[in-house]
C-alpha positions as CSV (number, residue, x, y, z in Angstrom):
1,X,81.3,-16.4,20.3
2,X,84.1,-14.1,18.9
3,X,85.0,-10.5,19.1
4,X,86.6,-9.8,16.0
5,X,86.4,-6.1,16.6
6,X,90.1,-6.2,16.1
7,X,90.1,-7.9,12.7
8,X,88.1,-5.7,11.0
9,X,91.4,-3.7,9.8
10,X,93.4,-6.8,9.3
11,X,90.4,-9.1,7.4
12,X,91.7,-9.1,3.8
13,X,87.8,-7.5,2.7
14,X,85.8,-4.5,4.2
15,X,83.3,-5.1,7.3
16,X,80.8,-3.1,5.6
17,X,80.8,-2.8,1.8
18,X,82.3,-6.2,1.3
19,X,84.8,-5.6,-1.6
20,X,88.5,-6.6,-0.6
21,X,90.6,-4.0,1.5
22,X,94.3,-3.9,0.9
23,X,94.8,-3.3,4.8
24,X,96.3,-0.1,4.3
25,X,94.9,4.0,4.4
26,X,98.4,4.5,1.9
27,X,98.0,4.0,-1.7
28,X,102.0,4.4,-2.6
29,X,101.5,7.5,-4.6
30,X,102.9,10.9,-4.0
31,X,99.6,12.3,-3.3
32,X,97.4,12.2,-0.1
33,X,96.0,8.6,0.4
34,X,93.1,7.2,-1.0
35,X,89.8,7.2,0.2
36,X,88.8,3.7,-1.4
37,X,87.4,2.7,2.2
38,X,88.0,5.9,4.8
39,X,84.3,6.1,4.3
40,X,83.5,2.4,5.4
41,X,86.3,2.7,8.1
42,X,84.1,5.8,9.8
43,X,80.7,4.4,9.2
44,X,82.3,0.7,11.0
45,X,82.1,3.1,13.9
46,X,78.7,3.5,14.2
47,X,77.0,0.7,13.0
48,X,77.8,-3.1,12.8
49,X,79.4,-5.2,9.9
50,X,77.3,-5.9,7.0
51,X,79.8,-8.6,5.6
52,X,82.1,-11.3,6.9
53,X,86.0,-9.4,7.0
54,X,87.5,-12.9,6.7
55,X,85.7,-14.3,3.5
56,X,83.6,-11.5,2.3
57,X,80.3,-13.0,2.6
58,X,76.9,-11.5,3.7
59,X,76.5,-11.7,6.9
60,X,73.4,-12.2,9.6
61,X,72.9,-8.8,11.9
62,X,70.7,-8.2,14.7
63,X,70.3,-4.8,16.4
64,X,69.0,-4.1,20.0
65,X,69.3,-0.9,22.3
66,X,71.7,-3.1,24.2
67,X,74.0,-3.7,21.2
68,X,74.3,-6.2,17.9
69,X,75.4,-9.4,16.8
70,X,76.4,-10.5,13.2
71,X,77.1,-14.3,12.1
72,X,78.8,-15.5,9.4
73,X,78.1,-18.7,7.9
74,X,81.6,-20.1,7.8
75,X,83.0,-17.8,10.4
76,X,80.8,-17.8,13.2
77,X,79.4,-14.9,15.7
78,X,80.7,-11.2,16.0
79,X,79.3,-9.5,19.0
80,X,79.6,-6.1,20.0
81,X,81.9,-5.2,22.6
């Protein structure tokens, strides 16, 4: 089993929507950053990854009171920490 409670920032696509992050909260513009996935970032907090941050895929979650688990077909076991 891995924790990849870490990778979730640096996976090249979002733990919870799925579509593909570009690993940074700055857009390049002039203005305030985009918010393309602030949202997902603060909802990560609270519940577990929906999708695979390595490859994008739909993962396989489990909830309990004592915590979750997701697996990914190619990427193996996420626990919580």
């Amino acid at each position: 089993m891995t924790d990849r409670g870490t990778q979730r920032a640096a996976g090249p696509y979002c733990g919870l929507c799925g579509k593909p992050a570009n690993g940074e909260t700055h857009d390049g513009g002039g203005l305030p950053p985009s918010d393309t996935h602030l949202k997902c970032a603060r909802l990560l907090m609270l519940e577990p990854p929906r999708f695979c941050v390595a490859c994008g895929r739909r993962q396989k979650v489990q909830v309990s009171p004592q915590g979750w688990w997701a697996s990914c077909s190619r990427h193996g076991m996420t626990v919580s920490g």
